[in-house]
C-alpha positions as a Markdown table, in Angstrom:
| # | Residue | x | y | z |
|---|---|---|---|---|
| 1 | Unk | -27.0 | -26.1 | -27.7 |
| 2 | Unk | -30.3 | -24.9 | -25.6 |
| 3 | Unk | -33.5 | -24.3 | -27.9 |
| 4 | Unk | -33.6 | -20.9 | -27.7 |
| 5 | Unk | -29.8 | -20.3 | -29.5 |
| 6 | Unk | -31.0 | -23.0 | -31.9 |
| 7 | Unk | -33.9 | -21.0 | -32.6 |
| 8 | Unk | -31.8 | -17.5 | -33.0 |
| 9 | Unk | -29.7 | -19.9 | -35.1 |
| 10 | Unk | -32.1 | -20.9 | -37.3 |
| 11 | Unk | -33.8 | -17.6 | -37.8 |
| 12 | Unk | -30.6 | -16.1 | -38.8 |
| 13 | Unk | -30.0 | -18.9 | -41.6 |
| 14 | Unk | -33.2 | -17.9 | -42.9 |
| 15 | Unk | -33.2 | -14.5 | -43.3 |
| 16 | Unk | -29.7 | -14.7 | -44.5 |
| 17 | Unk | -31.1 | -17.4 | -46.9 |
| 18 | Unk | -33.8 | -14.9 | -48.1 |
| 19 | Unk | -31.8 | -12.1 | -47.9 |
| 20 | Unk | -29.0 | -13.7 | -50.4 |
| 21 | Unk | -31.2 | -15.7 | -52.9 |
| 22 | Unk | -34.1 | -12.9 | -53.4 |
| 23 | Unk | -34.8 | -13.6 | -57.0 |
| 24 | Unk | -35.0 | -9.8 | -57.5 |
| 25 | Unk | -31.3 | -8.9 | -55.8 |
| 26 | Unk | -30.3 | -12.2 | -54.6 |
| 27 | Unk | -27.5 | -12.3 | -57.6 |
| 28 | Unk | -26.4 | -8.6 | -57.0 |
| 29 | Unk | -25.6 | -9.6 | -54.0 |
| 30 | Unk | -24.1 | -12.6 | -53.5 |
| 31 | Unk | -21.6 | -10.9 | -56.3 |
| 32 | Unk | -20.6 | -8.5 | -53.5 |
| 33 | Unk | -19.8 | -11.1 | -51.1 |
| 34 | Unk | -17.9 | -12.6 | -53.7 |
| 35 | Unk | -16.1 | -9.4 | -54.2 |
| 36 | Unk | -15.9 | -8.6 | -51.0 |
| 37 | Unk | -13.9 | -12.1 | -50.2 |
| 38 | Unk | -11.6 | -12.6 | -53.0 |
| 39 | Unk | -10.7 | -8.7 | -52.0 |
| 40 | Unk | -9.8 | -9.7 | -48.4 |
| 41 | Unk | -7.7 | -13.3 | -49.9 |
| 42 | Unk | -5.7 | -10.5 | -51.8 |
| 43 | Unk | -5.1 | -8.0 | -49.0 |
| 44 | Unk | -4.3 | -11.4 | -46.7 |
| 45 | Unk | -1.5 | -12.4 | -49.2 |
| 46 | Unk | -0.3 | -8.8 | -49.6 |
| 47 | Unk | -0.1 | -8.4 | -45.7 |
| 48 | Unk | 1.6 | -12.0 | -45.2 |
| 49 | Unk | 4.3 | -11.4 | -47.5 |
| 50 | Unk | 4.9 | -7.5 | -45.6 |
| 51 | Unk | 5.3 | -9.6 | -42.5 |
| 52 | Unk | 7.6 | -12.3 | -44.2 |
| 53 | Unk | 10.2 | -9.4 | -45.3 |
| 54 | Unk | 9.7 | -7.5 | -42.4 |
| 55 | Unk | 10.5 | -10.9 | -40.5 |
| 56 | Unk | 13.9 | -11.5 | -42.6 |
| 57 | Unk | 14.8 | -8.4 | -42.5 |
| 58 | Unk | 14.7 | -8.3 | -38.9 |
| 59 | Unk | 16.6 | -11.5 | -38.8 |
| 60 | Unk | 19.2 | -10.3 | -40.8 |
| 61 | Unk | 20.3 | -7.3 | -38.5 |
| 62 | Unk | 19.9 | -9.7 | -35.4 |
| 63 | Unk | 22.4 | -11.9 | -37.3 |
| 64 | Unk | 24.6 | -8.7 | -38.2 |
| 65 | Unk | 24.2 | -7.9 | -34.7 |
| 66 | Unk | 25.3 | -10.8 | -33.3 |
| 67 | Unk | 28.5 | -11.6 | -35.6 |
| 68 | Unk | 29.7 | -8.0 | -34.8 |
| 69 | Unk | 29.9 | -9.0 | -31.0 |
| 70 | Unk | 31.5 | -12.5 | -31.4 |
| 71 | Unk | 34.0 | -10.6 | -33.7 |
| 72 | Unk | 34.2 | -6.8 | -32.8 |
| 73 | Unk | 36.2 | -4.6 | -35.2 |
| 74 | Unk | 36.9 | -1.2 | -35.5 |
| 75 | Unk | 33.7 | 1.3 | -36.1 |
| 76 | Unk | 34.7 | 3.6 | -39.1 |
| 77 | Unk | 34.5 | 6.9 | -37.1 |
| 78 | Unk | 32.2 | 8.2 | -40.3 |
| 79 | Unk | 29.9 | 4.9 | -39.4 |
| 80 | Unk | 29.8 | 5.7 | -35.7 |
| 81 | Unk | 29.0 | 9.7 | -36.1 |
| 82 | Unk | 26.0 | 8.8 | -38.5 |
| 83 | Unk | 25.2 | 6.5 | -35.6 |
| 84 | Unk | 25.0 | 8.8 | -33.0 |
| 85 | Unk | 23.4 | 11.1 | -35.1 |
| 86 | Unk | 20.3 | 8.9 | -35.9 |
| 87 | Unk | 20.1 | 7.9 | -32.1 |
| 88 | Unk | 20.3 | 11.6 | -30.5 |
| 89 | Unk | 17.3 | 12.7 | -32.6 |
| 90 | Unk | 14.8 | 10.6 | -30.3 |
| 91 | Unk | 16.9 | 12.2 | -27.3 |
| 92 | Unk | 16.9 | 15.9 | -27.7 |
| 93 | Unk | 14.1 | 18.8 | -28.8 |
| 94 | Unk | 17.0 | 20.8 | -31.2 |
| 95 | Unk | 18.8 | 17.9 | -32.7 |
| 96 | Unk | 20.1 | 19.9 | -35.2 |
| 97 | Unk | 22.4 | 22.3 | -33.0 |
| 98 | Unk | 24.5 | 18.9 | -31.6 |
| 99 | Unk | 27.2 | 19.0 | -33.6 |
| 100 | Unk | 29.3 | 15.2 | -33.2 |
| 101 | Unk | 32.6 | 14.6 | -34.1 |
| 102 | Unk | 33.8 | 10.6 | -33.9 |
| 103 | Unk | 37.6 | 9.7 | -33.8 |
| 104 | Unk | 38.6 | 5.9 | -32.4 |
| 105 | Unk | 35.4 | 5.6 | -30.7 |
| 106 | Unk | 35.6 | 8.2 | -28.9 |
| 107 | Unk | 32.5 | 11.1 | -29.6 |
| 108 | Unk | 32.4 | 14.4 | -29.0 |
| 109 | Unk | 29.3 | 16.4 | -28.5 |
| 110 | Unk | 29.4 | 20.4 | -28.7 |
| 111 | Unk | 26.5 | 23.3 | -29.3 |
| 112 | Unk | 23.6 | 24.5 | -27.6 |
| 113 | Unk | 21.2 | 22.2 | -25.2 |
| 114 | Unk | 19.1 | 22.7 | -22.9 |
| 115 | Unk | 20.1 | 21.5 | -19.2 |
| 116 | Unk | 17.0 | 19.2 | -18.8 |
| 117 | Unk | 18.3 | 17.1 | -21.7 |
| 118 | Unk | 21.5 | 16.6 | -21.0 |
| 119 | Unk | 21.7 | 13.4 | -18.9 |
| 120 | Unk | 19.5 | 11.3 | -21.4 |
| 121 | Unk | 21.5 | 12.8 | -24.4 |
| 122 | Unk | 24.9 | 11.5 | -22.5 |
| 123 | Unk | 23.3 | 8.1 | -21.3 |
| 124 | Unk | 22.0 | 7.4 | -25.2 |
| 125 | Unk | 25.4 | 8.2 | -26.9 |
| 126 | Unk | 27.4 | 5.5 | -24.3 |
| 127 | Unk | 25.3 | 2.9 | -24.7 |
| 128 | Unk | 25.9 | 3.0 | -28.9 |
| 129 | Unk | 27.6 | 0.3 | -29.9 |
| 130 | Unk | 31.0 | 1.1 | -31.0 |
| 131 | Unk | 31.6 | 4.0 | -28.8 |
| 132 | Unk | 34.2 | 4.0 | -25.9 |
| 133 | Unk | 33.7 | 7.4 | -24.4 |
| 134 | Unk | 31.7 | 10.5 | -25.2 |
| 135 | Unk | 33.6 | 13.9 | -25.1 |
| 136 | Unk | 31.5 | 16.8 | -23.4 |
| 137 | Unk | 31.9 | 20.2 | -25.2 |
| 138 | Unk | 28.2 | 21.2 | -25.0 |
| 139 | Unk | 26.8 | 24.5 | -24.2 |
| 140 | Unk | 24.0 | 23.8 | -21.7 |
| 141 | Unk | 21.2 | 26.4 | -21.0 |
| 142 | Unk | 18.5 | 26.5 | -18.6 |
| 143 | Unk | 16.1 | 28.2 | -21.4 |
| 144 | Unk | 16.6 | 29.2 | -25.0 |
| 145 | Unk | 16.5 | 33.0 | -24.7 |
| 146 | Unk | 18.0 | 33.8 | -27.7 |
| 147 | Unk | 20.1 | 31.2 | -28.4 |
| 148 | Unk | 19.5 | 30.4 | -32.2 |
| 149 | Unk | 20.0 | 26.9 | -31.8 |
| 150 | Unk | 17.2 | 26.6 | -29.6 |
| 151 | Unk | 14.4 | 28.7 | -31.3 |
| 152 | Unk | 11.5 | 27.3 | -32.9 |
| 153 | Unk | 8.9 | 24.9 | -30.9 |
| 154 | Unk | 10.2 | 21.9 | -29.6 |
| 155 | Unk | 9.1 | 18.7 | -30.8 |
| 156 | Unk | 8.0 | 16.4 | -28.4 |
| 157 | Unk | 10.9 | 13.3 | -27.8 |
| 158 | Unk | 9.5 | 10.1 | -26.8 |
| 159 | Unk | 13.1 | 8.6 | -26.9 |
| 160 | Unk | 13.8 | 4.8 | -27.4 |
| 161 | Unk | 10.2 | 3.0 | -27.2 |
| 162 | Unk | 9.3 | -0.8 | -27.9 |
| 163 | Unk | 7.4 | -1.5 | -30.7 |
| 164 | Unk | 3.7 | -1.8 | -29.0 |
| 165 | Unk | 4.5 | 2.1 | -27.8 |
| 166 | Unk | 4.9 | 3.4 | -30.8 |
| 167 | Unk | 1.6 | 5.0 | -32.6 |
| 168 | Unk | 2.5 | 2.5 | -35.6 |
| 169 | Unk | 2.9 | -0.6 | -34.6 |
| 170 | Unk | 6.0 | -2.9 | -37.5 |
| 171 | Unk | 4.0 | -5.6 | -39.4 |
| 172 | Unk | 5.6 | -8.2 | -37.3 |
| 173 | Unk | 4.7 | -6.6 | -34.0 |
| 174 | Unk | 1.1 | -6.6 | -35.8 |
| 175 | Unk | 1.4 | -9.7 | -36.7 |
| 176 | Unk | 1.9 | -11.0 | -33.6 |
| 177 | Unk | -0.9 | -8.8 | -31.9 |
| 178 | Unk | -3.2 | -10.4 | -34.3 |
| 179 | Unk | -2.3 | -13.7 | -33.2 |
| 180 | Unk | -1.9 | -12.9 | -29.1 |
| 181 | Unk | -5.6 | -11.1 | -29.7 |
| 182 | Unk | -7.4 | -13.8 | -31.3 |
| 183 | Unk | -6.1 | -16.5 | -28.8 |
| 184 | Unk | -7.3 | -14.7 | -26.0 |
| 185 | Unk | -10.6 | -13.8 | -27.3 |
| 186 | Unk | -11.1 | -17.2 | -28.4 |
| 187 | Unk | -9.6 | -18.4 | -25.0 |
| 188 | Unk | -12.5 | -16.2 | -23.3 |
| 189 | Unk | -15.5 | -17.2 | -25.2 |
| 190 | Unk | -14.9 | -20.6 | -24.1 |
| 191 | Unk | -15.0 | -20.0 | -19.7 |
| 192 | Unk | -18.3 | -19.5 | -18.3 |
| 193 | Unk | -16.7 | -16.6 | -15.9 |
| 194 | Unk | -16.0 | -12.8 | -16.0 |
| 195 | Unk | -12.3 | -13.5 | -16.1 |
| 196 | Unk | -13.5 | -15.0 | -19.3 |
| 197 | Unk | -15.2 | -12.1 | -20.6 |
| 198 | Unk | -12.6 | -9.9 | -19.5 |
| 199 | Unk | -9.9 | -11.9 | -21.3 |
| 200 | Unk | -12.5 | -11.9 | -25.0 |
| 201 | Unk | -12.9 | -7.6 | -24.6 |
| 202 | Unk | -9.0 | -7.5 | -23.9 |
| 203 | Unk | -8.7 | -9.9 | -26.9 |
| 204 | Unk | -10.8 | -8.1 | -29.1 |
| 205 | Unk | -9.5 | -4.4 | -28.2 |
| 206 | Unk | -5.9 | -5.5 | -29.2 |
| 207 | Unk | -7.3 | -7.8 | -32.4 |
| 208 | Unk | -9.0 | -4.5 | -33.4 |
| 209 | Unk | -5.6 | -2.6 | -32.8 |
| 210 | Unk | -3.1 | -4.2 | -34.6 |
| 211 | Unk | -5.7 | -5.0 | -38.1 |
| 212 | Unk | -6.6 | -0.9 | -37.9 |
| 213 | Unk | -3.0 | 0.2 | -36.6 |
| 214 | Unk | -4.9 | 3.1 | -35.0 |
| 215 | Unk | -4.0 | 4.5 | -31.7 |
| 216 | Unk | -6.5 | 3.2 | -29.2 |
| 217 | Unk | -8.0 | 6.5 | -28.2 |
| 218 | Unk | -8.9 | 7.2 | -31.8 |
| 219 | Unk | -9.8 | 3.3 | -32.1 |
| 220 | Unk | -12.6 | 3.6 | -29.8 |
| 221 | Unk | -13.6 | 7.2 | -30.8 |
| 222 | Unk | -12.5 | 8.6 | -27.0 |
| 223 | Unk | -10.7 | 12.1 | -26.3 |
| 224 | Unk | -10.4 | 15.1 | -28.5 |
| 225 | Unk | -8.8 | 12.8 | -30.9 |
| 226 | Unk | -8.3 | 13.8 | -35.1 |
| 227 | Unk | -10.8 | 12.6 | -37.2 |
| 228 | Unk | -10.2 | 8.2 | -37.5 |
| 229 | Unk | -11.4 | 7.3 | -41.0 |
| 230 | Unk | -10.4 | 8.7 | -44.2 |
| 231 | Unk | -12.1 | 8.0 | -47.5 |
| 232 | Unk | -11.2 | 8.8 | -50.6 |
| 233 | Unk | -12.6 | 8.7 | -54.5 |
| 234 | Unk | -12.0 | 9.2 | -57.8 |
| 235 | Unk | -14.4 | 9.3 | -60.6 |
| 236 | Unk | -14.5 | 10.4 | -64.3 |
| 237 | Unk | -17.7 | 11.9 | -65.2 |
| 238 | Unk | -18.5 | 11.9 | -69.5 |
| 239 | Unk | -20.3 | 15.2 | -69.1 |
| 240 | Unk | -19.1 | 19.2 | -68.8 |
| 241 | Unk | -17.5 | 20.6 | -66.0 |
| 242 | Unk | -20.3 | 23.4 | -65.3 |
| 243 | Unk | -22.9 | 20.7 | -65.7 |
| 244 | Unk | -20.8 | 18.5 | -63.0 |
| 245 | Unk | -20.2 | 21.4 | -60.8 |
| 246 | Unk | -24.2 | 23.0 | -61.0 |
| 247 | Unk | -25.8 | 19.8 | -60.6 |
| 248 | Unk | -23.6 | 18.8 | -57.1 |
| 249 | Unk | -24.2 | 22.8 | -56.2 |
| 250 | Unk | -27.8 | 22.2 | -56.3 |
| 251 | Unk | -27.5 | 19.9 | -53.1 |
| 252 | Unk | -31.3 | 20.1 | -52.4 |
| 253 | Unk | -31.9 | 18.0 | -55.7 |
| 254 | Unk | -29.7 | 15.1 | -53.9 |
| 255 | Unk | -32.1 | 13.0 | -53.1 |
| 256 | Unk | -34.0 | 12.7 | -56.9 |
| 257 | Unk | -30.4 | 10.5 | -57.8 |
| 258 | Unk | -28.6 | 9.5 | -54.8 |
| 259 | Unk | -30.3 | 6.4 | -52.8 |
| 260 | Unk | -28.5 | 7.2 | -49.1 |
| 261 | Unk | -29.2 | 11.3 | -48.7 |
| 262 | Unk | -33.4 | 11.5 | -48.0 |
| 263 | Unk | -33.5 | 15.2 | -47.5 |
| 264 | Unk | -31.6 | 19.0 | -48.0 |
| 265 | Unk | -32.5 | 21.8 | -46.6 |
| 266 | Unk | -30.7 | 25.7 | -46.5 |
| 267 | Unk | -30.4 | 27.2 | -42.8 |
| 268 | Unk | -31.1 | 30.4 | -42.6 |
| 269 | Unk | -27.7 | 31.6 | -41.0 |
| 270 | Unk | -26.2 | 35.5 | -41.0 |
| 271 | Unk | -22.7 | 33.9 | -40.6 |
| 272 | Unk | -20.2 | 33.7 | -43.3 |
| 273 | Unk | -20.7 | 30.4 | -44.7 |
| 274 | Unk | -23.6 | 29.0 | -45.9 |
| 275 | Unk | -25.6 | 26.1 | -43.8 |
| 276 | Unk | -27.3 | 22.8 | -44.8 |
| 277 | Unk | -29.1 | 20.6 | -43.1 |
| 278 | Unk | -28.6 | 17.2 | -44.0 |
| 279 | Unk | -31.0 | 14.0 | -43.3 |
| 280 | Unk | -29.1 | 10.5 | -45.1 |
| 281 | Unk | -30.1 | 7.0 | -44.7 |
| 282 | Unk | -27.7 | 5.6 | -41.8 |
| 283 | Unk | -27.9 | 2.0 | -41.2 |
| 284 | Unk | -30.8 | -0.7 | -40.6 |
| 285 | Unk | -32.9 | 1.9 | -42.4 |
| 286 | Unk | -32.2 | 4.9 | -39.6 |
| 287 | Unk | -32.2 | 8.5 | -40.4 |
| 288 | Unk | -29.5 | 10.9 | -39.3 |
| 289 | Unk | -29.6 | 14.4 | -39.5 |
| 290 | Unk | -26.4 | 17.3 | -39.3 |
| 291 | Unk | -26.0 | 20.7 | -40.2 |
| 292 | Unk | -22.4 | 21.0 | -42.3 |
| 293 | Unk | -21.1 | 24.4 | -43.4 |
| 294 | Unk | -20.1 | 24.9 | -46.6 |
| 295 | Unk | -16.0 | 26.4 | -46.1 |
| 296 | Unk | -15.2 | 27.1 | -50.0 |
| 297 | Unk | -16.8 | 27.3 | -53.2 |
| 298 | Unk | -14.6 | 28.3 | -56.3 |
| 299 | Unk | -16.8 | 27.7 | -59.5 |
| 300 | Unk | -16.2 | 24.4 | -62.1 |
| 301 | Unk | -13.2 | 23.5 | -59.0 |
| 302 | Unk | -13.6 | 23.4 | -55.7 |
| 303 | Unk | -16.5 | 22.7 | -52.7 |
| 304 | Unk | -15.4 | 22.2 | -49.1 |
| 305 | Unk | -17.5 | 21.5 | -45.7 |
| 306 | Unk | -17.4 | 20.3 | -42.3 |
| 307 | Unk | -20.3 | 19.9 | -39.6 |
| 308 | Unk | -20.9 | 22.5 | -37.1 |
| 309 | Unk | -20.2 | 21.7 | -33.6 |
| 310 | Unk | -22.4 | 18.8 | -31.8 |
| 311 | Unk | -22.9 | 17.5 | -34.8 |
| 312 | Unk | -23.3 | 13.0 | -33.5 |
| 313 | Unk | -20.8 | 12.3 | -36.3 |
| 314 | Unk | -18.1 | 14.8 | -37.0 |
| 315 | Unk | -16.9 | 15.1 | -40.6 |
| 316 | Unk | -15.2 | 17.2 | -43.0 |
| 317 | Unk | -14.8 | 17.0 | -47.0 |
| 318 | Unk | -13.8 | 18.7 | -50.0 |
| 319 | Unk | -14.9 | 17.7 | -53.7 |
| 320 | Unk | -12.5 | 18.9 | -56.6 |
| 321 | Unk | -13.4 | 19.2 | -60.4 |
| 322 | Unk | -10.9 | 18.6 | -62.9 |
| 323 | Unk | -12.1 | 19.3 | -66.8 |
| 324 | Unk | -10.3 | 16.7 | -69.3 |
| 325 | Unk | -8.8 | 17.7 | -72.7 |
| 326 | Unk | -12.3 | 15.3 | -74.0 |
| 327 | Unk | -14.9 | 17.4 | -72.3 |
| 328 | Unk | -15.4 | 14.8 | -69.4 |
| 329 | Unk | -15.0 | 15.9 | -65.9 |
| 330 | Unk | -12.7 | 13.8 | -63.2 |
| 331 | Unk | -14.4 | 14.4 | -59.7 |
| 332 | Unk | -12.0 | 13.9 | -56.4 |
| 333 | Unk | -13.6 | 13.5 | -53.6 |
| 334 | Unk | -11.9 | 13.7 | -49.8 |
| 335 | Unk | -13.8 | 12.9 | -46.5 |
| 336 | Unk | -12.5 | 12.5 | -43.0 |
| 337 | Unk | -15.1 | 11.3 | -40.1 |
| 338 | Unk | -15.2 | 10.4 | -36.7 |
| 339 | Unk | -17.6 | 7.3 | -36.4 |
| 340 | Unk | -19.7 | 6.6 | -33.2 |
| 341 | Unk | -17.1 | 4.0 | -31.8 |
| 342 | Unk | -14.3 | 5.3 | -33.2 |
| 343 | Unk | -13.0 | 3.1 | -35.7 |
| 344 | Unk | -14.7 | -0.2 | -34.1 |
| 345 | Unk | -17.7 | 2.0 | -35.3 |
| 346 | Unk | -16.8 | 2.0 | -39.0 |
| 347 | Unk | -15.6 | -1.5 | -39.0 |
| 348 | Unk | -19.5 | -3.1 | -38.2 |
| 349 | Unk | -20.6 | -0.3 | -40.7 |
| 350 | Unk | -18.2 | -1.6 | -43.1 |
| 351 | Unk | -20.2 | -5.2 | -42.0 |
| 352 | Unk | -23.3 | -4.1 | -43.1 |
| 353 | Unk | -22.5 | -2.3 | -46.2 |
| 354 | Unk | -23.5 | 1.3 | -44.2 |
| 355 | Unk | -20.0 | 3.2 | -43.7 |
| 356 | Unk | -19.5 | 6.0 | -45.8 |
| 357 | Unk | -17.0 | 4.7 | -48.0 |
| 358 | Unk | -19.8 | 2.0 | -49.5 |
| 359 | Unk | -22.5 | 5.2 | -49.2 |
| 360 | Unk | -20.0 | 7.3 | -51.3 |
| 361 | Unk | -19.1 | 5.0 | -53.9 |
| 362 | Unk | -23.2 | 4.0 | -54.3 |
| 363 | Unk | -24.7 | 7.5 | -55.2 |
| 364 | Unk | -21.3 | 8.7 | -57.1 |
| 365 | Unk | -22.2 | 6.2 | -59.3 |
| 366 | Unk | -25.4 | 7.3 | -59.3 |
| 367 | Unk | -24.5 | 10.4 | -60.0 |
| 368 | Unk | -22.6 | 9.6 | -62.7 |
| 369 | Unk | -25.5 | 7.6 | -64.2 |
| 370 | Unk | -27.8 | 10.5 | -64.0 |
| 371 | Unk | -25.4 | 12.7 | -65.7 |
| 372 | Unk | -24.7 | 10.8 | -68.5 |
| 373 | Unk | -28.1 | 9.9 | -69.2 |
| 374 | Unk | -30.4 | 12.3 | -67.8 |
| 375 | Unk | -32.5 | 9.6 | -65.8 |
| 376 | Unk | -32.4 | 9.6 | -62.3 |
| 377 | Unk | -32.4 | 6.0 | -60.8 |
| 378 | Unk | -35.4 | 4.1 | -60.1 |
| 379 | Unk | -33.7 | 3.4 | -56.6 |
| 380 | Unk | -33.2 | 6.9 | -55.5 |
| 381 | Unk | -34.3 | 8.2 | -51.9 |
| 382 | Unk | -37.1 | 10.2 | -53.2 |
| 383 | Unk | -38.8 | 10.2 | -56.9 |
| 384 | Unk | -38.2 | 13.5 | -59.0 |
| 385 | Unk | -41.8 | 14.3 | -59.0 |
| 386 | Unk | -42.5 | 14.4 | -55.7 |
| 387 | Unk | -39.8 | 16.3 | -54.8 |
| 388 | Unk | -40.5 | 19.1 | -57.1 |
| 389 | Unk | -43.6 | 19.0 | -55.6 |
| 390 | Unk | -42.1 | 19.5 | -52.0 |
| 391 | Unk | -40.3 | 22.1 | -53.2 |
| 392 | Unk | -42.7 | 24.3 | -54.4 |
| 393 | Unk | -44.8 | 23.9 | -51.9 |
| 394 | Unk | -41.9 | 24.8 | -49.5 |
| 395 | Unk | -41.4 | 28.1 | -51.0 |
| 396 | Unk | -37.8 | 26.8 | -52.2 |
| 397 | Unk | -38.2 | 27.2 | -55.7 |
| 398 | Unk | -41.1 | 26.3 | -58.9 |
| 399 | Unk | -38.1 | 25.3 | -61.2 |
| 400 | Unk | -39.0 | 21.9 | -62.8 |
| 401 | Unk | -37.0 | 18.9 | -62.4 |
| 402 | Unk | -36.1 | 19.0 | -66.2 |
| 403 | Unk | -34.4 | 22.1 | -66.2 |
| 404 | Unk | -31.7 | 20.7 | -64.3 |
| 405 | Unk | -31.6 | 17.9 | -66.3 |
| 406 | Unk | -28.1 | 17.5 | -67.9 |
| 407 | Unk | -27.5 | 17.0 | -72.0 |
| 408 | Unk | -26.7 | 13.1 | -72.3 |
């Protein structure tokens, strides 16, 4: 090891050191890594035993498979039609209008298809095991025109794929990803050589694909792709409904209780839906600012919002307000985002403690705190004060921060 990486080494050690054994949050913290690992040793069992009864179950039908060709018997004909069934809806866009009859292997296929499909649809059926010949009786068209049987859009038919082209990838085929991806990323830190570096990005890419078991263009966050992470959270809230539902309405009073949103500001917008202009605390202390719309309000139960368009991380929520039979208030919150990075994005958020999930959880509890008790954290992103202040002075309102202050 060179000086200089012992150097890096070193620092790193320290400012781990200081960051873990602060006397003021040194405790806090190393209770979430504790958290944070007996959490992963759970999911690690929970995963291994998936993979061990996905394993024998798999080796089960190979052995089922096997005996029935060292000692072939009959098909029942019921057996072989539900067969044929199963297999033909991979093979066709209108699976439904194939009606299949089975009697002493023989199958035969009737009602509408369309011409395109009918060689694959022929080819799939023969190559069933238990079937000796395949009857033709369908009624081939070159377009649906108004054939009922062939209304409706078709649903794209990928027919028979191996495991690692399906979008979800079997637990043993991730599993075995897992294994292939950390052996050649290991493999390629150790050579001195692009071919090396090549082989740790390749190894990496498929490590991150089969623990995710996202589709890689959603992995990395490329194409017009749906929204990669989902986050979800539940909370129960000792305080009314309208009191739960004013104080989240009043988003510009955010940042008096909530440690990761800095600033809220209204748009002025003549569209339909009101705007906001957002500023939260990203990670390594950065700022990020969006505009999100807000898509529903219905009073004491529903908010809903998404970003406007070019917004650097695209995201979309809803927050719904239940009231209990004991005058509490159960909060579900939804939020779907795009990361920078797709999904490899969220995962060195997650690393840092900045993804949203961790965010959300952090000032709902806040929230909670502040609702119950009427004090805002000491920890929030700006002191209650102040912002009042701010606010006057921005022409956004004189009311004090105590009239929004909830009954403990």
């Amino acid at each position: 090891m060179n000086r200089g990486t012992w150097t890096l080494l070193s620092a790193g050690i320290g400012a781990a050191a200081m960051y873990y054994f602060d006397p003021a949050r040194g405790r806090h913290r190393r209770a979430l890594v504790r958290d944070r690992v007996v959490h992963v040793r759970h999911k690690a069992q929970h995963e291994l035993g998936v993979v061990g009864r996905d394993l024998r179950n798999r080796a089960i039908g190979t052995t089922a498979s096997l005996r029935s060709l060292l000692h072939a018997q009959p098909v029942d004909d019921h057996v072989l039609a539900d067969r044929v069934r199963a297999a033909i809806g991979r093979e066709v866009s209108h699976p439904a209008s194939i009606e299949v009859h089975a009697h002493d292997g023989i199958v035969t296929l009737s009602g509408p298809i369309l011409a395109d499909e009918v060689p694959r649809l022929l080819e799939c059926v023969r190559d069933i095991r238990g079937v000796r010949d395949v009857e033709d009786r369908l009624e081939v068209h070159t377009e649906p025109g108004h054939v009922p049987g062939l209304q409706g859009e078709p649903r794209y038919r990928p027919g028979r794929r191996s495991a690692f082209m399906q979008t979800n990838w079997s637990p043993t085929a991730r599993a075995a990803a897992t294994l292939a991806g950390a052996a050649a990323m290991l493999w390629g830190l150790g050579r001195r050589h692009p071919g090396g570096a090549l082989a740790s990005g390749a190894g990496l890419v498929l490590l991150g694909r089969a623990l995710t078991n996202i589709e890689l263009a959603r992995m990395l966050g490329l194409g017009d792709q749906s929204l990669a992470v989902n986050v979800q959270k539940t909370i129960r809230i000792h305080a009314p409904v309208e009191t739960v539902y004013r104080t989240w309405c009043d988003f510009e009073r955010f940042p008096t209780f909530m440690k990761h949103v800095v600033r809220v500001r209204r748009v002025p917008d003549r569209g339909e839906h009101e705007r906001w202009r957002w500023t939260v605390r990203a990670a390594l202390g950065l700022e990020l600012t969006f505009d999100a719309m807000l898509t529903e309000r219905e009073e004491n139960r529903r908010l809903a919002w998404h970003t406007v368009d070019g917004a650097l991380i695209r995201h979309a929520g809803q927050v719904q307000f239940r009231d209990n039979a004991d005058g509490s208030t159960t909060i579900d919150v939804k939020l779907v985002y795009d990361p920078i990075a797709g999904a490899f994005g969220h995962a060195i958020a997650r690393l840092v403690g900045a993804d949203p999930k961790h965010q959300l959880d952090d000032d709902l509890l806040r929230m909670k705190t502040y609702l119950e008790t009427g004090k805002p954290p000491h920890d929030a992103a700006v002191r209650t004060a102040e912002h009042h202040a701010e606010r006057r002075y921005s022409g956004n309102g004189s009311a004090g921060p105590d009239e929004m202050r909830p009954s403990a």
